[in-house]
C-alpha positions as CSV (number, residue, x, y, z in Angstrom):
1,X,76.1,11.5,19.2
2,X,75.0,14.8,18.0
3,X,74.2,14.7,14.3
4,X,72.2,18.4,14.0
5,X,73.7,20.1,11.0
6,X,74.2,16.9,8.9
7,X,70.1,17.0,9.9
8,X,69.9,20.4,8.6
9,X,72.3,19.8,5.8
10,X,70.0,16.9,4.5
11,X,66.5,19.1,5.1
12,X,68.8,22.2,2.7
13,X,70.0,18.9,0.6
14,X,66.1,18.0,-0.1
15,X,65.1,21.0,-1.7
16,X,67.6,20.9,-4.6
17,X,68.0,17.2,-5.2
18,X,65.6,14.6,-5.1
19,X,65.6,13.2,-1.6
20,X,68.7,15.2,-0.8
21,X,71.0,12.9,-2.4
22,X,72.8,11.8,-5.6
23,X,73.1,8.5,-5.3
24,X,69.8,6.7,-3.7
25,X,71.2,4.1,-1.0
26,X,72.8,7.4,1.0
27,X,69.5,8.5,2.1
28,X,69.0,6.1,4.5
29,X,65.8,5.1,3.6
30,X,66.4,1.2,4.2
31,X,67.9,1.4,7.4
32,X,66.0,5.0,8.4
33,X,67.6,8.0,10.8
34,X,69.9,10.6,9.4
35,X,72.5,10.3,6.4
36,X,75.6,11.8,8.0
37,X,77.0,14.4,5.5
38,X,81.0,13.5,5.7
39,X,83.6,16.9,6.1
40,X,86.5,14.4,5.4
41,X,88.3,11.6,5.8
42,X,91.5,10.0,6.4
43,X,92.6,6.9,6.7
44,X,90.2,4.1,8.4
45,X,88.1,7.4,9.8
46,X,85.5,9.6,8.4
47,X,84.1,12.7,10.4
48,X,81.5,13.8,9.9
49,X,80.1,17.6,9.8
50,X,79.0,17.5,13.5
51,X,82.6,16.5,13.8
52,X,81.7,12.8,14.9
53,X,84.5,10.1,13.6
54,X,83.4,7.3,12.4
55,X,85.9,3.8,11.3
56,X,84.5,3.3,7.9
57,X,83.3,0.2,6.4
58,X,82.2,1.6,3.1
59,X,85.5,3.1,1.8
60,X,83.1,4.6,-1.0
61,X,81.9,2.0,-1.6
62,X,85.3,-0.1,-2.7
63,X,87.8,2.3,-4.5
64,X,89.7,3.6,-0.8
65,X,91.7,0.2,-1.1
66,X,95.1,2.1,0.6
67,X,92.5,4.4,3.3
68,X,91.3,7.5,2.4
69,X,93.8,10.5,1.6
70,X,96.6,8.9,0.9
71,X,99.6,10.7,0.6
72,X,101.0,9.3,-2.4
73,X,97.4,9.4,-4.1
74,X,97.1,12.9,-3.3
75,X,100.4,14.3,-4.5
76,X,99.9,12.4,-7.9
77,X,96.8,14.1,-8.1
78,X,97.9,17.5,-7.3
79,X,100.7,17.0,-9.7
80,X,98.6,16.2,-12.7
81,X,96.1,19.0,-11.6
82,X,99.0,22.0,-11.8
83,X,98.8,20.8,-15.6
84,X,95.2,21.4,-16.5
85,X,92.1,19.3,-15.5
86,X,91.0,18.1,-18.9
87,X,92.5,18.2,-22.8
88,X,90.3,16.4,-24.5
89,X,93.1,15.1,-25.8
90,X,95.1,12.1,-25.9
91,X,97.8,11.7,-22.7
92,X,100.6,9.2,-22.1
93,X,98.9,9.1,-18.4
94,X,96.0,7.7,-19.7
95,X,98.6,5.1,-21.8
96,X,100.1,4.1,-18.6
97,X,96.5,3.6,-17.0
98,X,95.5,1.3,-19.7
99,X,98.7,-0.4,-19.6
100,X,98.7,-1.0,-16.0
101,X,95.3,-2.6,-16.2
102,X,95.9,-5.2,-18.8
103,X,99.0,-5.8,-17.0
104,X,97.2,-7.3,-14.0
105,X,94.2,-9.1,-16.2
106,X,93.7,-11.3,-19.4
107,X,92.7,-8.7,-21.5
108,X,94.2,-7.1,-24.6
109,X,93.2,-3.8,-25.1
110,X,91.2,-1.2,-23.0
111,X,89.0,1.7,-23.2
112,X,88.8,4.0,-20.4
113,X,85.3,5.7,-19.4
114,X,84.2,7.6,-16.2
115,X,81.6,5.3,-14.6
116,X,80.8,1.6,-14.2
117,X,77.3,2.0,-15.8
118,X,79.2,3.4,-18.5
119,X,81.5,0.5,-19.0
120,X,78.8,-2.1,-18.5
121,X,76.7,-0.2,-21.5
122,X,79.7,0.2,-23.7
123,X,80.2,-3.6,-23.4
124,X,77.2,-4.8,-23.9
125,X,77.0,-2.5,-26.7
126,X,80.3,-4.0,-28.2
127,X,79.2,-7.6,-27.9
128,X,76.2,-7.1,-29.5
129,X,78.0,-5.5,-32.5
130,X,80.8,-8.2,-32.5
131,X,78.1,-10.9,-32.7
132,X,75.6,-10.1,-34.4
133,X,72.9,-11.2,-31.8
134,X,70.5,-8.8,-29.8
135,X,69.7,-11.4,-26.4
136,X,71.6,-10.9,-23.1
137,X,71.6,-13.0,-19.7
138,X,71.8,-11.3,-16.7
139,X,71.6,-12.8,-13.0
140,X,68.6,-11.7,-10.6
141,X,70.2,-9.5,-7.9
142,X,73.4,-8.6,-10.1
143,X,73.8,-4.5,-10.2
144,X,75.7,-3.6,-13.5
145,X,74.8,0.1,-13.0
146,X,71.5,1.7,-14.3
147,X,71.5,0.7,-17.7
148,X,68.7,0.4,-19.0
149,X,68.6,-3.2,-20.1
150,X,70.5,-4.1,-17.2
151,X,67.9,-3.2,-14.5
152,X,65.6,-5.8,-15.1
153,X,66.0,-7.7,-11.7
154,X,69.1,-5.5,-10.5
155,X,70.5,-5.2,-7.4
156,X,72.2,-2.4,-5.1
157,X,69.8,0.4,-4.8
158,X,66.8,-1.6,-6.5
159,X,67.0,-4.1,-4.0
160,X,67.8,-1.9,-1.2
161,X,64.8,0.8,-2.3
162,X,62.6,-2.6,-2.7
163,X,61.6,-1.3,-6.2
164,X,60.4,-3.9,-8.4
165,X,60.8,-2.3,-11.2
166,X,62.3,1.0,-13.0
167,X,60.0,3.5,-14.8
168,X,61.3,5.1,-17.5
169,X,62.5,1.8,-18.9
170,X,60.1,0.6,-21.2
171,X,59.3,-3.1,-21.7
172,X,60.9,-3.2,-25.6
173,X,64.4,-2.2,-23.9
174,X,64.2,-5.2,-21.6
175,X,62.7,-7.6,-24.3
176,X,66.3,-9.1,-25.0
177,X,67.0,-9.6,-21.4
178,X,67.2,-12.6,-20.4
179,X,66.8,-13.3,-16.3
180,X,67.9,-16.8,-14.7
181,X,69.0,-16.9,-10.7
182,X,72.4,-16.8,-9.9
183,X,74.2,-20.2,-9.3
184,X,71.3,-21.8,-11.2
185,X,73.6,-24.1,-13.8
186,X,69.9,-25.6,-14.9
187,X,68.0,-22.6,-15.4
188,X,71.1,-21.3,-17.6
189,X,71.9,-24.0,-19.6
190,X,67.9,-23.8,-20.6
191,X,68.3,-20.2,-21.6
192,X,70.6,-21.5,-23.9
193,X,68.8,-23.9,-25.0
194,X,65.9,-22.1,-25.5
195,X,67.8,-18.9,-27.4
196,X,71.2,-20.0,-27.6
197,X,71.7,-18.4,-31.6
198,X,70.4,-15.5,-30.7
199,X,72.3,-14.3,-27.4
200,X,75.3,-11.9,-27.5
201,X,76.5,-12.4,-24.1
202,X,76.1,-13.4,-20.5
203,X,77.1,-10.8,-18.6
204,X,78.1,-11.3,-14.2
205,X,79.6,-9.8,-11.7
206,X,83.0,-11.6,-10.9
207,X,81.8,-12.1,-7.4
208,X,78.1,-10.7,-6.5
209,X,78.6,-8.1,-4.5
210,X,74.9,-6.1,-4.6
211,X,72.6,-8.2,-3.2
212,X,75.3,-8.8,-0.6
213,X,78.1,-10.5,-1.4
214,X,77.4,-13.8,-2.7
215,X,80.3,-16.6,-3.3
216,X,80.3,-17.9,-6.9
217,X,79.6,-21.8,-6.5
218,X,81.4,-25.1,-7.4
219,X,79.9,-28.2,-8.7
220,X,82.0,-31.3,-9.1
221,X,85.1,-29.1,-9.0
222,X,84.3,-26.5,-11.8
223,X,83.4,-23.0,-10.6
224,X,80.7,-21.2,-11.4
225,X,82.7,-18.9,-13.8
226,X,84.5,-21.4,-15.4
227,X,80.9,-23.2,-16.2
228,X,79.6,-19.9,-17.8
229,X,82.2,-19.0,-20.2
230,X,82.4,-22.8,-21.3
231,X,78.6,-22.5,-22.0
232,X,79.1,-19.4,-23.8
233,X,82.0,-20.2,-25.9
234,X,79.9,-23.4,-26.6
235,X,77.1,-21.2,-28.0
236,X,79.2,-18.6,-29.8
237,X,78.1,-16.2,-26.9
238,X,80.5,-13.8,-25.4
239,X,81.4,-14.1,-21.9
240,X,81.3,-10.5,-20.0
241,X,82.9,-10.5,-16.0
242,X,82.1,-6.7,-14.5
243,X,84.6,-6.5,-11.9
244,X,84.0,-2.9,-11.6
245,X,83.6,-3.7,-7.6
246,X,85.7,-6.5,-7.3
247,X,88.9,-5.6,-9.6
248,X,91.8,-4.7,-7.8
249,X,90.1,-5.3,-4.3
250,X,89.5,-8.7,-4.0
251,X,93.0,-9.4,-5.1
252,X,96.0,-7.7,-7.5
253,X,93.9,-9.0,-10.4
254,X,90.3,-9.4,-8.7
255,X,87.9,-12.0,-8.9
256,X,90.1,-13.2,-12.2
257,X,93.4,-13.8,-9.5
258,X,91.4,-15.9,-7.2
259,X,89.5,-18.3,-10.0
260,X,91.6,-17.7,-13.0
261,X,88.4,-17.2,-15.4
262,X,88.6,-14.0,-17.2
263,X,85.8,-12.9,-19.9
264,X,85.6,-12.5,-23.3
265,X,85.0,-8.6,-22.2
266,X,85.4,-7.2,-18.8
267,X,84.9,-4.0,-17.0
268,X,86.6,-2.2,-14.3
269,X,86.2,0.7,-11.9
270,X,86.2,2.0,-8.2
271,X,90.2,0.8,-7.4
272,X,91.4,2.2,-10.6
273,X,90.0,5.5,-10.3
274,X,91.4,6.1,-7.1
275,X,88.4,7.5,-5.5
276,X,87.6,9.6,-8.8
277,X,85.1,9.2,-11.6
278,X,87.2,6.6,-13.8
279,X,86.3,3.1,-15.1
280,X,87.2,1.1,-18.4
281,X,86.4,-1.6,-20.5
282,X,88.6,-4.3,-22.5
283,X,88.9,-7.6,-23.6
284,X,90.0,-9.6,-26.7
285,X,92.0,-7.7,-29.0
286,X,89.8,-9.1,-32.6
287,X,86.6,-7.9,-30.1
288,X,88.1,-4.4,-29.3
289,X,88.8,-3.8,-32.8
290,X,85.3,-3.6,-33.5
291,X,84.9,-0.3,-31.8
292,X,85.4,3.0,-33.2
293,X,87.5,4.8,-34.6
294,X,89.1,1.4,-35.7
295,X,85.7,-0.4,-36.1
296,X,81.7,0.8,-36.6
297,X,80.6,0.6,-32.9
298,X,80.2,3.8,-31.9
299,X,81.2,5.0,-28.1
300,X,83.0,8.4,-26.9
301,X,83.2,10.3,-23.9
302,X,84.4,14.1,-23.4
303,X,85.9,13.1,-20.2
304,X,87.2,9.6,-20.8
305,X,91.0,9.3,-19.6
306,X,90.6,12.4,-17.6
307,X,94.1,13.5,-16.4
308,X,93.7,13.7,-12.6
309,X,91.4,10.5,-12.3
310,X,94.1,8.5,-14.4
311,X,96.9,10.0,-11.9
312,X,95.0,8.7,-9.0
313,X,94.1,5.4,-10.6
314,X,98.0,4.9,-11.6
315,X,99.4,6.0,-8.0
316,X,96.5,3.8,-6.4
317,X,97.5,0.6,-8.7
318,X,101.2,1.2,-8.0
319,X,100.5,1.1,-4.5
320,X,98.6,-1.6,-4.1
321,X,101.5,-4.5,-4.0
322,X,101.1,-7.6,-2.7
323,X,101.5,-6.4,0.7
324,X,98.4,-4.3,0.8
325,X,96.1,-7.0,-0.4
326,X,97.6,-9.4,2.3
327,X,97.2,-6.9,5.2
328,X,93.6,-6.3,3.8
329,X,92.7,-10.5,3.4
330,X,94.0,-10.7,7.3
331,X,92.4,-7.6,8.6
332,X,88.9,-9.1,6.5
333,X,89.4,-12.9,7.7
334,X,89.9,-11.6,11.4
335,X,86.9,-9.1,11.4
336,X,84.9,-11.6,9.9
337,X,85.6,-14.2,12.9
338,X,84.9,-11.7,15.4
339,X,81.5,-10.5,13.8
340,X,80.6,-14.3,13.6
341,X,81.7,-14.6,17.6
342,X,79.6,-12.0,18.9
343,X,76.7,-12.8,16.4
344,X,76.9,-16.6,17.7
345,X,77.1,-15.1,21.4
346,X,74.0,-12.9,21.2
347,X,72.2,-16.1,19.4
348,X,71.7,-14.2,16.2
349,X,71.2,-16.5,13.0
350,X,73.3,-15.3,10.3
351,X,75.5,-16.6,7.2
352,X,78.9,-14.7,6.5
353,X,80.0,-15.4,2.8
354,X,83.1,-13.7,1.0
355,X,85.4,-13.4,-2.2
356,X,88.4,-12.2,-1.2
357,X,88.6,-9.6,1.9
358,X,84.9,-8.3,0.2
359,X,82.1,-10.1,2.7
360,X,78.7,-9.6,3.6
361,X,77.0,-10.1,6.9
362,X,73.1,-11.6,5.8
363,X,70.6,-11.7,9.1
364,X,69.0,-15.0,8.0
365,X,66.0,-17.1,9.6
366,X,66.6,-19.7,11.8
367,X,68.4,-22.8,10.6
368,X,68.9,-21.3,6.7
369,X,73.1,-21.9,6.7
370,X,74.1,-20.3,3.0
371,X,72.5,-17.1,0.3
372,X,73.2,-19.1,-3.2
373,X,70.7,-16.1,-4.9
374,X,69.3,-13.1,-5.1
375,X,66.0,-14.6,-3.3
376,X,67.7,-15.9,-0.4
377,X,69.4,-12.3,0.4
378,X,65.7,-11.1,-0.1
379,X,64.5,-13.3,2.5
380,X,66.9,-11.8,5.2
381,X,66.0,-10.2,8.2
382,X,66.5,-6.9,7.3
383,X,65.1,-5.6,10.7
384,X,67.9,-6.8,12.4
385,X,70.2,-5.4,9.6
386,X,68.6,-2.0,10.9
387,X,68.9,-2.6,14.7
388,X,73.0,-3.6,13.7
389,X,73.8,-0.7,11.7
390,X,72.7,2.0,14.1
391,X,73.8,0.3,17.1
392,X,77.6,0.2,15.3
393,X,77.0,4.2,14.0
394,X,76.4,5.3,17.6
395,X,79.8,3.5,18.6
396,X,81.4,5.1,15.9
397,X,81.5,2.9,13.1
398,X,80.1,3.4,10.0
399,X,78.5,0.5,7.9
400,X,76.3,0.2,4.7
401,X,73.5,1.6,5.1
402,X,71.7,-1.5,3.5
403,X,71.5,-5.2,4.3
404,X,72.1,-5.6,0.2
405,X,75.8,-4.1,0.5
406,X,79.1,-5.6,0.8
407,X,81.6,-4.4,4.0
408,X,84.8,-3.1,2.2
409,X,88.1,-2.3,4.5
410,X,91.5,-0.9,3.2
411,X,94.9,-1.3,3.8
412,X,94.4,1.8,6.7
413,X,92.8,-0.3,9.1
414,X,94.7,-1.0,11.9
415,X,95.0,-2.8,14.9
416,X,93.5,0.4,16.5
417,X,90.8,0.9,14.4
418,X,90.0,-3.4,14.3
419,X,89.9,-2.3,18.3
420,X,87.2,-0.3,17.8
421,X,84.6,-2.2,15.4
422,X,85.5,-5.6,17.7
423,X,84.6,-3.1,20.7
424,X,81.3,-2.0,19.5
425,X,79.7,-5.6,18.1
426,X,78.3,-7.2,21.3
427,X,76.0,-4.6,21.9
428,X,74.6,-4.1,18.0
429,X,74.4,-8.1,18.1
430,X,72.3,-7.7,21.2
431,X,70.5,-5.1,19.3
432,X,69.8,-7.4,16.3
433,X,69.0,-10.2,18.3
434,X,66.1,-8.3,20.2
435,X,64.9,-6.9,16.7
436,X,65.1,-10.2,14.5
């Protein structure tokens, strides 16, 4: 597989942006070798600028739920584009956005912004106005973009970079953060106990999805989210679900349409942009009123409800019917089965866990059969993570480049394209097995 100019490309990408990329996890540097610089993609494929194709496992990282290019997608696109790019103005697109999202979730009222860090900061933000109260809780391992008072312990990048913590964010910013392990009941409950009048909110991701994918657990029949908005309401605390990876992918209504627990405040992104820079917040209707220009806390954006990202987030939630997520969930449950076969084969201990079609593959020790936390996924072996991902890039199929990443697939992948991942795991689980 020749890979020379997305070599030079990333030598020319080095000297204008720090390590030659814009977003840290596509440099590579956890699993090593070359970050292929993508020409385009279609589909289940990407190609690359050597002009290798690759069946892609990343689908930018969750929003290509239909494949990429889509033909509906791109026509909706191009028709809000012949009308201008930006207002900075209200538009009834933006309306319908809005309306389509609280149509599929229990929320009242949203506000459309352009990333997921943004939506994470502008509801924390909110919840600490609508309170009163300063103190958050956070999981160890949970990624809620790079806000600042949300790195503390974060996953995605951090983990896959191995930083332990962020400079630049000074120790006052994190003073309110509160960090307990994920599925821990005890260890919240004492955070709680110990600040319970003076925490704004507990804020999770629906499912876990950035230290891998981790399953939220159930004790004596009450789910892990059910147990932490009942402890929050209990403590006048507002309960916040980011679904920014998991809304609209994991199902019609995400993480919230497979347990039915939605938050106080919850915030979206990746499906409902369509693949562009779109992502919103909402909840309760007596919280929302609280932000400006109705209420005193203050958030704005010049960009927010951006005409061509709210076409593409429309056409892609208009598309995605009930069909789609059932073609996805088979296509998910039968891939999983066969990495699990030829893992099992080669000898190579591993734990598979999942919400929804969104699953993670963890390269465990021997005789270790579940990741409840952020220090199990730590405790993977992420050499034969490495071995495994460039085994299955040299047959053509393109993973995340990080043991700390979920596998995402669209409603583009095909029996043809299922072919060729199935084709190429027996030898990268013989490569994994010789490198664990």
């Amino acid at each position: 597989m020749n890979v020379d100019r997305s070599a030079a490309a990333f030598e020319r990408a080095k000297t204008v942006t720090p390590g030659g990329v814009n977003s840290p996890v596509r440099a590579f540097l956890a699993v090593g070798g070359t970050p292929r610089f993508i020409k385009s993609a279609r589909g289940a494929y990407l190609t690359d600028l050597d002009g290798n194709e690759y069946v892609d496992l990343v689908c930018s990282w969750g929003p290509m739920l239909l494949g990429h290019a889509h033909p509906e997608v791109l026509a909706a696109v191009a028709e809000a584009a012949q009308h201008g790019t930006s207002f900075g103005a209200p538009t009834q697109a933006e309306v319908d956005l809005a309306a389509a999202i609280i149509d599929r979730t229990p929320i009242d009222q949203v506000r459309l912004v352009n990333s997921g860090t943004e939506a994470t900061l502008s509801a924390i933000r909110l919840a600490r106005g609508f309170t009163g109260r300063d103190k958050i809780i956070k999981f160890a391992g949970c990624y809620h973009g790079h806000v600042d008072s949300l790195l503390a312990s974060a996953g995605s990048g951090v983990a896959t970079l191995g930083i332990p913590g962020t400079p630049g964010v000074t120790a006052g910013t994190t003073a309110d953060t509160i960090v307990v392990a994920y599925n821990d009941r005890a260890a919240v409950r004492q955070a709680f106990a110990t600040y319970g009048d003076q925490i704004a909110c507990l804020i999770t991701e629906g499912a876990p999805g950035n230290m891998g994918v981790i399953e939220p657990g159930a004790e004596d029949g009450i789910g892990f989210n059910r147990f932490l908005s009942d402890l929050c309401h209990e403590h006048g605390a507002l309960f916040i679900s980011d679904e920014v990876m998991t809304g609209f992918r994991v199902s019609k209504s995400g993480q919230y349409g497979l347990d039915g627990v939605g938050g106080d405040l919850m915030t979206f992104g990746k499906v409902m942009g369509g693949g562009f820079p779109a992502a919103a917040f909402g909840g309760r209707a007596d919280i929302m009123a609280h932000l400006a220009p109705v209420g005193s806390v203050y958030q704005a954006g010049t960009l927010s409800g951006n005409p061509v990202a709210t076409a593409a987030g429309l056409a892609t939630l208009r598309l995605a019917t009930a069909d789609v997520y059932e073609t996805v969930d088979k296509t998910s449950e039968q891939l999983r089965a066969e990495v699990h076969a030829a893992l099992e084969q080669a000898g190579v201990p591993h734990v598979i866990s999942h919400s929804g079609n969104l699953f993670s593959v963890f390269f465990v020790a021997p005789g270790v059969t579940a990741v409840p936390d952020y220090t199990a996924a730590q405790a993977q072996q992420a050499q034969a993570y490495t071995a495994f991902f460039h085994s299955m890039l040299e047959d053509g199929v393109y993973l995340p480049p990080s043991a700390f990443e979920g596998w995402f697939l669209s409603a583009a992948h095909d029996s043809t394209a299922l072919d060729r991942i199935v084709a190429a795991l027996p030898r990268a689980a013989q490569a994994a097995a010789r490198a664990a």
